[in-house]
C-alpha positions in Angstrom: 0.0 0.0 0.0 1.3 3.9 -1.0 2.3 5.8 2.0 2.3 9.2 -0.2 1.8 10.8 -3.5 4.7 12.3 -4.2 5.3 15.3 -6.9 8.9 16.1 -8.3 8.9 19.4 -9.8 11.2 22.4 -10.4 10.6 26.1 -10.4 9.1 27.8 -13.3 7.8 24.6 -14.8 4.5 25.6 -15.9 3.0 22.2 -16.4 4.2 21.3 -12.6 2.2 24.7 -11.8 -0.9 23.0 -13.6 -0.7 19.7 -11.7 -0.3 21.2 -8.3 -3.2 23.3 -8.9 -4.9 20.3 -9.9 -4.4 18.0 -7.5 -5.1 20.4 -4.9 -8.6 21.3 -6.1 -9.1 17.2 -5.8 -7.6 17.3 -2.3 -5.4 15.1 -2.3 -2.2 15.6 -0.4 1.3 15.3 -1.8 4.8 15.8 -0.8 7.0 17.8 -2.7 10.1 17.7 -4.0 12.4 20.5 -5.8 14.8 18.6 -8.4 16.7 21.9 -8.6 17.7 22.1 -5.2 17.3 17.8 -4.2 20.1 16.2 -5.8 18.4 12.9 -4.8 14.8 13.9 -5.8 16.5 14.8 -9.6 17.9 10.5 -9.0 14.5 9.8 -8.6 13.1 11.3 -12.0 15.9 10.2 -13.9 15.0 6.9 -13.0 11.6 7.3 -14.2 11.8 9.5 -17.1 14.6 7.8 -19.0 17.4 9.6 -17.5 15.4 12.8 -18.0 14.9 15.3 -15.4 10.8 15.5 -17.1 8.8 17.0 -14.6 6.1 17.0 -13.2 7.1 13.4 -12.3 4.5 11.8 -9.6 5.3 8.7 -7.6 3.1 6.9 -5.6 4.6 3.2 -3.8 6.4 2.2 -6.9 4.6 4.0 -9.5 6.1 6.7 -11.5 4.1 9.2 -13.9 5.6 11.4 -15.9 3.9 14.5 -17.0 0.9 13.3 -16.2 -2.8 14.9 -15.4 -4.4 15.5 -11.9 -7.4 13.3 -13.0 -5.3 10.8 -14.5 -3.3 10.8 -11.1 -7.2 10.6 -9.1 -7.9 7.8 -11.0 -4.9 5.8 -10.3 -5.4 6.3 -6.2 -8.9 5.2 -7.1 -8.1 1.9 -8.0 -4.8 1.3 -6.3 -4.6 3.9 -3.2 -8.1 5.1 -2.1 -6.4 5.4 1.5 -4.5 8.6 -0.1 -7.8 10.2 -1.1 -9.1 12.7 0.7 -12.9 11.9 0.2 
């Protein structure tokens, strides 16, 4: 079971802008994670994104998405994480 959704994102990334947003309005939490200034958070989206830094990036247990929607990401707690939903 997924302890967190977490969102890797960088400064002046408009699309990460557009997720946050997104995922807020759905309530659901997240923890977040600056590649810019998290060496180790950059690791983790390289490892996703074919050695990319492509963010957003979401991870949730052993899940990575890159670049994906806030609906798309609802849908996946849905079926594999309804504890991480806030309704």
């Amino acid at each position: 079971m997924s302890d967190a959704v977490h969102v890797y994102w960088r400064p002046g990334c408009p699309f990460c802008s557009i997720l946050r947003r997104g995922l807020e309005k759905r309530g659901i939490a997240t923890v977040e994670h600056d590649i810019w200034s998290d060496e180790e958070a950059a690791e983790v989206v390289r490892s996703f994104a074919r050695g990319n830094e492509t963010v957003p990036t979401v991870v949730i247990g052993d899940m990575g998405f890159v670049n994906p929607t806030a609906g798309a990401i609802e849908q996946y707690l849905r079926e594999h994480a309804p504890n991480l939903l806030s309704r």
